[in-house]
C-alpha positions as MATLAB code, in Angstrom:
seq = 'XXXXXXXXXXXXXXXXXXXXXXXXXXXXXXXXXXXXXXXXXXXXXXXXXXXXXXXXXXXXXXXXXXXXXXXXXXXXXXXXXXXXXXXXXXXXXXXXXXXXXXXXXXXXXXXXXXXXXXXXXXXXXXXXXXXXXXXXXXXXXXXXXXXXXXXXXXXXXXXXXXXXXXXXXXXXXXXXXXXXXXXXXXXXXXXXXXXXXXXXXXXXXXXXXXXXXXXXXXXXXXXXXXXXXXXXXXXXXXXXXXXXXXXXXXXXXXXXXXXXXXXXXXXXXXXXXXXXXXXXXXXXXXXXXXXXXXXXXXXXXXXXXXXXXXXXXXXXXXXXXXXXXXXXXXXXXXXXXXXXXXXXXXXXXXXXXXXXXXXXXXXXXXXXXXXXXXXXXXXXXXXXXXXXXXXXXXXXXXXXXXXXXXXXXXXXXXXXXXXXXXXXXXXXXXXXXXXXXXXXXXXXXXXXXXXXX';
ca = [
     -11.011    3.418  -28.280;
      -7.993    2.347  -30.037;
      -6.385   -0.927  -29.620;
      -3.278   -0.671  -27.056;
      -0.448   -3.034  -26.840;
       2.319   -2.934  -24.171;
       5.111   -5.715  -22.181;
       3.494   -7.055  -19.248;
       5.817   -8.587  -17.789;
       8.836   -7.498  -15.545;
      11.908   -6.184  -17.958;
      15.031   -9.048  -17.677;
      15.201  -12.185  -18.585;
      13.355  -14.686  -17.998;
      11.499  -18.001  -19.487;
       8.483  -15.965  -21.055;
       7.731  -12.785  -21.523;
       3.785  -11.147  -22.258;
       3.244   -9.277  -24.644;
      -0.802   -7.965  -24.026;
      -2.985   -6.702  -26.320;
      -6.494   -5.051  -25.709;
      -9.285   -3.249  -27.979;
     -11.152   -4.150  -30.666;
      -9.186   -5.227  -33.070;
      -6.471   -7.055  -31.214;
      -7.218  -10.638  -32.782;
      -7.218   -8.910  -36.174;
      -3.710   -6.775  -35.387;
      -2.194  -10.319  -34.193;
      -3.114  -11.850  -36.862;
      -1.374   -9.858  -39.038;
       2.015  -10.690  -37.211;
       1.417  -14.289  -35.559;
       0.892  -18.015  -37.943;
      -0.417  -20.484  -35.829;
       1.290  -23.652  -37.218;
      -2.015  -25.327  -37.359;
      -3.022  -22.673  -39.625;
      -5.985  -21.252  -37.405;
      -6.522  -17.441  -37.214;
      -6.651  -15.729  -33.992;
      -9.744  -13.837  -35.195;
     -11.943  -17.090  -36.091;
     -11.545  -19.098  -32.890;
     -13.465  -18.797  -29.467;
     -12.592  -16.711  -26.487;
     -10.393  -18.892  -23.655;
      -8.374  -20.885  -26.464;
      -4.822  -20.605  -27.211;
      -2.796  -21.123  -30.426;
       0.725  -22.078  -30.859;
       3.016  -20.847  -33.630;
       5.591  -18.136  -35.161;
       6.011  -14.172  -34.579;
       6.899  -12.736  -37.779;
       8.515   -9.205  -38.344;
       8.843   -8.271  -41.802;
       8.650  -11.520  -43.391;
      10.925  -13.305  -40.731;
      10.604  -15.474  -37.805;
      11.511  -13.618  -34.970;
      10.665  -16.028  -32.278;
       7.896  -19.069  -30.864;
       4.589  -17.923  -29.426;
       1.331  -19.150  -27.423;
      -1.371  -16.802  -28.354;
      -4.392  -16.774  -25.772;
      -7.446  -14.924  -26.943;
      -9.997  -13.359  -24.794;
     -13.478  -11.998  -25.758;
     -15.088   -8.981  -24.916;
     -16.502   -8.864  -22.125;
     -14.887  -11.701  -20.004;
     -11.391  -10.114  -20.019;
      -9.574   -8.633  -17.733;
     -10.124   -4.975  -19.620;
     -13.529   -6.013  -20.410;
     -12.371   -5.318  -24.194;
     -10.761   -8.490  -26.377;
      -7.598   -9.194  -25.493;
      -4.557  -11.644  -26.834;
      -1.601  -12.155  -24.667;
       1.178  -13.383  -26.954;
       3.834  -15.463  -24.428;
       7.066  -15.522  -26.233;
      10.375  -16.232  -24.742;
      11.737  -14.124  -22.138;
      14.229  -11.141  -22.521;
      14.299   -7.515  -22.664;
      15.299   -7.460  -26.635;
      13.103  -10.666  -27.844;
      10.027   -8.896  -25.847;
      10.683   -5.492  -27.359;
      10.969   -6.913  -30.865;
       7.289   -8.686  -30.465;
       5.960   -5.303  -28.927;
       7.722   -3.177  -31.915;
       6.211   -6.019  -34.416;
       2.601   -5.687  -32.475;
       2.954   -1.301  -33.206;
       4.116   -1.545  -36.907;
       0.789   -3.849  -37.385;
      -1.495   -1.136  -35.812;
      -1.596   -1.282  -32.317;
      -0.934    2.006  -30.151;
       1.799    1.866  -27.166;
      -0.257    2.143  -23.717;
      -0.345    4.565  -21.207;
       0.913    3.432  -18.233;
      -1.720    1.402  -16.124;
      -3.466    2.090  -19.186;
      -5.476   -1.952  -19.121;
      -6.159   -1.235  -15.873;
      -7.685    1.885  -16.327;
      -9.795    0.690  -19.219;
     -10.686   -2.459  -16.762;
     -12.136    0.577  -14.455;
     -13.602    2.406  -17.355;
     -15.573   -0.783  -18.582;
     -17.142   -1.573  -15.480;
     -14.927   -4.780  -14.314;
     -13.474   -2.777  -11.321;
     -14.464    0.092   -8.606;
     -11.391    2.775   -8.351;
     -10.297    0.809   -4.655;
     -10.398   -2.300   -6.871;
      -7.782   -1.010   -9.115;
      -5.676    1.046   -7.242;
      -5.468   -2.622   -5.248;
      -3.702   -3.766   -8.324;
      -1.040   -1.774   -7.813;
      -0.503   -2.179   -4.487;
      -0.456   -6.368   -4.903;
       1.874   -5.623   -7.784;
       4.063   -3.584   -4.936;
       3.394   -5.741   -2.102;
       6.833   -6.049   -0.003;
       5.273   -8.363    2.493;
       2.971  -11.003    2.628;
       0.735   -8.761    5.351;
       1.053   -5.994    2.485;
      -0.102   -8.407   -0.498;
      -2.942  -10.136    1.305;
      -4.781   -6.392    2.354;
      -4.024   -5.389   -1.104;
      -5.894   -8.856   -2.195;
      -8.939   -8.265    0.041;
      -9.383   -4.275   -1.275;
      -8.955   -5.843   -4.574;
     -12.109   -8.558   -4.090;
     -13.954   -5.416   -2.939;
     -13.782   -4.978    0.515;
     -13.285   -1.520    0.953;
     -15.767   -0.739   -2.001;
     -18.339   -3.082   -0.375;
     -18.445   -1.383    3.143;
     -18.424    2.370    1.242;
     -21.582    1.067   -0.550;
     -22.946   -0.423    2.560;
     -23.430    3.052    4.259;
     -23.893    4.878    0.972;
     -26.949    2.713    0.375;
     -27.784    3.859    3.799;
     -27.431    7.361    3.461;
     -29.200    7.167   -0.301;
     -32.684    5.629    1.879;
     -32.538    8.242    4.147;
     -31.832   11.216    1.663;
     -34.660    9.537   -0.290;
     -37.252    9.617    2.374;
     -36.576   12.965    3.424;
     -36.678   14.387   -0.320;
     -39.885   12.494   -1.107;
     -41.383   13.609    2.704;
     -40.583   17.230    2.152;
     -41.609   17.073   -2.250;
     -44.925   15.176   -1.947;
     -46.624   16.380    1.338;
     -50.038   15.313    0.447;
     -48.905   11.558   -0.289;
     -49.030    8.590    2.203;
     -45.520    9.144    3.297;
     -44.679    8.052    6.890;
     -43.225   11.577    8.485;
     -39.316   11.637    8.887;
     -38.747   11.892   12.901;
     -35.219   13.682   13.838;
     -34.361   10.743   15.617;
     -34.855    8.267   12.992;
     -32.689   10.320   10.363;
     -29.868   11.426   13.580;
     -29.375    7.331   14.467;
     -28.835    6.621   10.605;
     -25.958    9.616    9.932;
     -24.145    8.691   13.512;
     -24.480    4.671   12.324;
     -22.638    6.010    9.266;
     -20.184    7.883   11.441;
     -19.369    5.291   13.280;
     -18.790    2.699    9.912;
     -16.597    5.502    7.894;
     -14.466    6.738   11.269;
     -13.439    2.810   12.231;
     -12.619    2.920    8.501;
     -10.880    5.566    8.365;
      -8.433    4.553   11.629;
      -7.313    1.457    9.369;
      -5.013    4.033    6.921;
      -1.841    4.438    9.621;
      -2.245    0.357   10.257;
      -2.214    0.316    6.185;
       0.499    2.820    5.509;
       2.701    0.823    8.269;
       1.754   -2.489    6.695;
       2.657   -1.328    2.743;
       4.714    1.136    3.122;
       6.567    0.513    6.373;
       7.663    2.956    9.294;
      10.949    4.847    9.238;
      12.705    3.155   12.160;
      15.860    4.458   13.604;
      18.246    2.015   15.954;
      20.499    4.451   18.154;
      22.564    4.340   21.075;
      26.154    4.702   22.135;
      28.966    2.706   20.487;
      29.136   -0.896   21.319;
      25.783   -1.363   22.782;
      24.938   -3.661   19.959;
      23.209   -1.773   17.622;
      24.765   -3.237   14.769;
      24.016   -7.032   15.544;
      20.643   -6.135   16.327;
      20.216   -4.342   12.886;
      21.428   -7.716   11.410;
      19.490  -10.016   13.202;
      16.247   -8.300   12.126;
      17.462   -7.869    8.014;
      17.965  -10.954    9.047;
      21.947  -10.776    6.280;
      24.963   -9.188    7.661;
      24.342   -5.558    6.681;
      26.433   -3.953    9.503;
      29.878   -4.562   10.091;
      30.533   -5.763   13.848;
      33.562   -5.800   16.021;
      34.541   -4.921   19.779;
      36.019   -1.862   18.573;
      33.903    1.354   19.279;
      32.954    3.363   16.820;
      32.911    0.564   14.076;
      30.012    1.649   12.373;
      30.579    5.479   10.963;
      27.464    6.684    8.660;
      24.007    5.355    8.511;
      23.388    1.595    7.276;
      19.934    1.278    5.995;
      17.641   -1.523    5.405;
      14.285   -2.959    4.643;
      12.853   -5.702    6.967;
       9.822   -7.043    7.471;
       8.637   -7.675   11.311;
       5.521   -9.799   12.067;
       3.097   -7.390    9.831;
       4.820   -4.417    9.511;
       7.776   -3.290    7.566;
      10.027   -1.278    9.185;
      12.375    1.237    6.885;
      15.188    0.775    9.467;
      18.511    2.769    9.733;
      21.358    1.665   11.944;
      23.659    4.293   12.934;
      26.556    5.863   14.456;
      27.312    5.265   18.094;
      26.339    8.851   20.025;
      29.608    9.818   21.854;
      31.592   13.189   22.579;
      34.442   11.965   20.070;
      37.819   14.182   17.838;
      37.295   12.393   15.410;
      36.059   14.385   12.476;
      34.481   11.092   10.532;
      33.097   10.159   13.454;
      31.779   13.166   14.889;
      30.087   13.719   11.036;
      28.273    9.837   11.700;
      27.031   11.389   15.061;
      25.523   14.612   13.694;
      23.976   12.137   10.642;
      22.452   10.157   13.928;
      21.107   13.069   15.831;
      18.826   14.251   12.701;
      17.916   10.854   11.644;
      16.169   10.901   15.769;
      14.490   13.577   14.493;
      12.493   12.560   11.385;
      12.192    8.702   12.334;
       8.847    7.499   12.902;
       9.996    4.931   15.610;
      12.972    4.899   17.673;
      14.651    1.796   18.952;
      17.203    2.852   21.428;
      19.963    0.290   22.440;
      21.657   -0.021   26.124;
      24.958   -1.827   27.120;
      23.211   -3.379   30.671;
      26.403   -4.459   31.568;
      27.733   -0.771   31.920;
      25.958    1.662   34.092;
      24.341    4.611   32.579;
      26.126    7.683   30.510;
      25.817   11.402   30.289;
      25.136   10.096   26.254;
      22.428    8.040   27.662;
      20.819   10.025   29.729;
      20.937   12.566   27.016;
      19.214   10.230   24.755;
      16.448    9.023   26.832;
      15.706   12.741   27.676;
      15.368   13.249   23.976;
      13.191   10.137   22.843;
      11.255    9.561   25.709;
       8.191   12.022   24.517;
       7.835   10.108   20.415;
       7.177    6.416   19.377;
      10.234    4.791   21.141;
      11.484    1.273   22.487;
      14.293    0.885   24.786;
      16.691   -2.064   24.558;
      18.790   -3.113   27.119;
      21.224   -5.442   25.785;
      23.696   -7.746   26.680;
      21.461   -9.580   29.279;
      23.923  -12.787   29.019;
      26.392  -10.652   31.316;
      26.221   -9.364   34.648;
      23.609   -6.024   35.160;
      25.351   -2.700   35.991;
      22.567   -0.219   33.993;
      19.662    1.274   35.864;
      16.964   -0.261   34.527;
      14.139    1.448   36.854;
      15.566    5.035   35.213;
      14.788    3.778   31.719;
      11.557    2.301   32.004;
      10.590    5.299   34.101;
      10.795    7.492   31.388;
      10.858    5.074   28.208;
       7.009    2.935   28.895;
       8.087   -0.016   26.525;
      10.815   -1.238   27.072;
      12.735   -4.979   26.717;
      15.312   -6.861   27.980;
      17.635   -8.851   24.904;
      20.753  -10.753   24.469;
      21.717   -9.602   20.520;
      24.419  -11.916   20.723;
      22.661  -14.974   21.824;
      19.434  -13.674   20.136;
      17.130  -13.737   23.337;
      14.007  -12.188   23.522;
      14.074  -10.805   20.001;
      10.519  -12.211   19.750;
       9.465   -9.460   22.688;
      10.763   -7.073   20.580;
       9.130   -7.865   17.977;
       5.746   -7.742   19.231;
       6.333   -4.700   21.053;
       7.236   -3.373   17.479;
       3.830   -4.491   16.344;
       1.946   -3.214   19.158;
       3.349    0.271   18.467;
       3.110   -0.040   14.535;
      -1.301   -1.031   15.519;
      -0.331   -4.414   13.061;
      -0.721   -6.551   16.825;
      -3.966   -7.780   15.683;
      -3.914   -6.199   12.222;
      -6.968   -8.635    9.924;
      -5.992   -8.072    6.052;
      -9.528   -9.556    5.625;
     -11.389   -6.259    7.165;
      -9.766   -4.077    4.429;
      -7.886   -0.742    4.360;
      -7.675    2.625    3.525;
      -5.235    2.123    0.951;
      -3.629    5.618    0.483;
      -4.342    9.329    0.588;
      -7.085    9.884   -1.707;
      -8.843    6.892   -0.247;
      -8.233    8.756    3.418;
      -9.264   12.435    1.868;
     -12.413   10.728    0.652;
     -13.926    9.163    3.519;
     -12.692   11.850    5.698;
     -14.664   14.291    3.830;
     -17.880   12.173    4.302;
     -17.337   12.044    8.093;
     -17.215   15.323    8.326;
     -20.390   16.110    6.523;
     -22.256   13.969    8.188;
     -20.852   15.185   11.775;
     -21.902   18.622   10.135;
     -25.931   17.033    9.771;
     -25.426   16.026   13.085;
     -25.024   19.167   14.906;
     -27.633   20.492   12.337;
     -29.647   17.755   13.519;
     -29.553   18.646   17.029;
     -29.212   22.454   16.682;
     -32.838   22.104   15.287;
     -31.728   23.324   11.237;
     -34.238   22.392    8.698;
     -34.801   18.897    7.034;
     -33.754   20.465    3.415;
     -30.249   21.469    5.083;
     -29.069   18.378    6.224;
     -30.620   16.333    3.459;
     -27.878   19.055    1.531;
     -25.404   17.393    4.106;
     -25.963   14.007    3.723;
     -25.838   14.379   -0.062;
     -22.775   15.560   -0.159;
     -21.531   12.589    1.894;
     -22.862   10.280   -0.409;
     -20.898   12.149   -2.916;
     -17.605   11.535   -1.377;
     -18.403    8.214   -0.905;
     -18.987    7.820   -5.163;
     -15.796    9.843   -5.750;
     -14.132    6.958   -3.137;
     -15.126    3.892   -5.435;
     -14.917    6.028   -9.004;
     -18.704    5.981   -9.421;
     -18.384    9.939   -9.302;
     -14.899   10.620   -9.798;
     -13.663   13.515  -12.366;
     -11.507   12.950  -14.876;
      -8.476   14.105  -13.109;
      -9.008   12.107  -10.126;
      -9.081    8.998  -12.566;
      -5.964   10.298  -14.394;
      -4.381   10.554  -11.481;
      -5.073    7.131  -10.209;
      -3.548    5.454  -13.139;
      -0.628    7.837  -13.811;
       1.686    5.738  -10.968;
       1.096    2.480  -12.664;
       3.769    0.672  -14.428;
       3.146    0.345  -18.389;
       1.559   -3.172  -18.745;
      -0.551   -2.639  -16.314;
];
């Protein structure tokens, strides 16, 4: 393979910036552009040592460098690798990456070290996707799963029941090839227990990926309710900045605000929007309509109530509409006296909590209740996750091949047809970790990645 070079650090400036460079000949293309001052060549020293000198393109200094070599195989491509750390900045790093090119190196793909990290045998495909993900990591929930999937987690329970499923397959192969030798007979019962024990493994496994997609990529979260029942302060206490404007004046806040925030161990892609009212006013009748179809796509609803003022036709309306998807009521304003009817709400709305926005009571409720709803209550980043999609599609698949040799198992089919079954889960379970994945697959692993990485 050729010898790829790329920026590995984030674009901007900054006190260093990385310059990596992995293949074969990267101590030999360094060389060619990097003079250690004590007159040491990259290519002649030991893996795990560093040089320090001058980057030279065409003839000229173009800035200081530490040069860190790494041997083949303990690198993190597996290949050698030198990291050249110059000083930070998007044109000083470019000029060391253009300097590394000219001398023979080829500009990588993105995730392209990675993906040669995979390739060499350093990393399962769960392992490296991980990368990414701790790379992306929003929260610290988010970057400690992505950390534990990364160590192997996920790849180490797949293998756990694949190993299973291999002993099994193999006994009933060798049972049904070599009748005539010693070989203990396979009993229905034996062969059923070991495909529902794998079952069981791959389906708990499989209920971590909404826990995972609420933990990394967060929930779309919608804050509704009619004007002045404190929407807007609530949306700031939980960004935890002054994102919405508020005031005692109704109908302050006129299009959707939006916001990231992380709660306990979720992150919650959270809107805060237009107070729902019968109103003339063409702005604010266009924030309403903007409020009514962001109900309808959010993944959780968090609907506010003034309980100081009894309940509206608005209200009512609202509850009526929320009360059957993922929704929390809110009834606000507990630091004044109770008008609302409370028993109507949590009749129809199951959790429900009682806050002061203004005086910040009880946010701490709220907050768990979001967790409880998001399934992050008790959520264990050591466990490991179903990371995304083709993680999901892939275990999925082997659960429902081996529920297929189960009712073949108990409908009384032949040996040879579930052993088909069973096989085929163990090949889902190789295209999960990469041991059996097709080049597509692999391509399209990697093709997300940032370059550098």
């Amino acid at each position: 393979m050729s010898t790829i070079a790329a920026i590995s650090t984030a674009q901007g400036e900054g006190g260093i910036g990385v310059i990596r460079i992995s293949g074969e000949n990267s101590a030999e293309i360094a060389d060619k552009i990097f003079k250690s001052v004590s007159g040491k060549k990259l290519s002649e020293i030991e893996g795990y040592r560093a040089l320090f000198g001058n980057i030279y393109k065409e003839g000229e200094v173009i800035d200081e460098a530490v040069a860190l070599n790494f041997k083949a195989p303990h690198s993190f491509t597996g290949e050698n690798v030198v990291e050249l750390s110059c000083h930070g900045g998007v044109f000083i790093t470019r000029e060391v990456l253009s300097a590394v090119i000219d001398a023979g190196a080829v500009l990588a793909e993105p995730g392209e070290f990675t993906k040669r990290a995979y390739l060499n045998g350093k990393m399962d495909l769960t392992e490296a996707e991980a990368v990414m993900d701790l790379i992306s990591a929003k929260s610290k929930s988010a970057a400690r799963a992505a950390m534990y999937v990364k160590e192997g987690t996920l790849f180490k329970k797949s293998r756990a029941v694949k190993e299973s499923l291999l002993t099994t397959a193999a006994h009933l192969s060798a049972w049904a090839d070599y009748p005539e030798e010693d070989i203990p007979e396979v009993t229905d019962n034996s062969v059923l227990q070991s495909v529902k024990n794998s079952i069981d493994v791959l389906s708990k496994l499989l209920s971590t990926y909404n826990i995972g997609q609420a933990v990394k990529e967060g929930i779309d979260t919608v804050i509704v309710g009619r004007p002045n029942a404190g929407k807007s302060t609530l949306m700031n206490i939980l960004s935890g900045v002054e994102r919405s404007i508020v005031t005692s004046i109704e109908g302050t806040t006129r299009d959707v605000i939006e916001d990231t925030v992380v709660v306990g161990n979720v992150i919650l892609r959270l809107s805060d929007t237009a107070g729902i009212r019968q109103t003339d006013n063409e702005i604010e009748k266009i924030g309403v309509e903007k409020t009514l179809k962001k109900i309808e796509s959010a993944s959780l609803v968090i609907a506010l109530f003034d309980g100081s003022k009894p309940l509206t036709d608005e209200d009512i309306s609202l509850i009526d509409k929320i009360k059957n998807v993922p929704s929390i009521a809110v009834i606000n304003k507990t630091d004044l006296e109770s008008n609302i009817n409370t028993e109507y709400i949590i009749k129809n709305i199951e959790n429900t909590v009682f806050i002061s926005a203004k005086n910040e009571d009880n946010i701490d409720e709220l907050r768990n209740i979001i967790e409880k709803l998001a399934g992050t209550e008790n959520f264990d980043p050591s466990a490991g996750i179903i990371a995304n999609e083709r993680q999901k599609n892939a275990v999925k698949k082997a659960v429902d091949s081996l529920k297929e040799a189960e009712s073949a198992l108990k409908f009384g089919f032949t040996m040879d047809a579930v052993t088909v079954l069973i096989s085929e889960a163990i090949d889902y379970l190789l295209e999960l970790t990469g041991e059996k994945a097709g080049e597509e697959i692999v391509d399209r692993v990697f093709h997300n990645f940032c370059v550098g990485k």
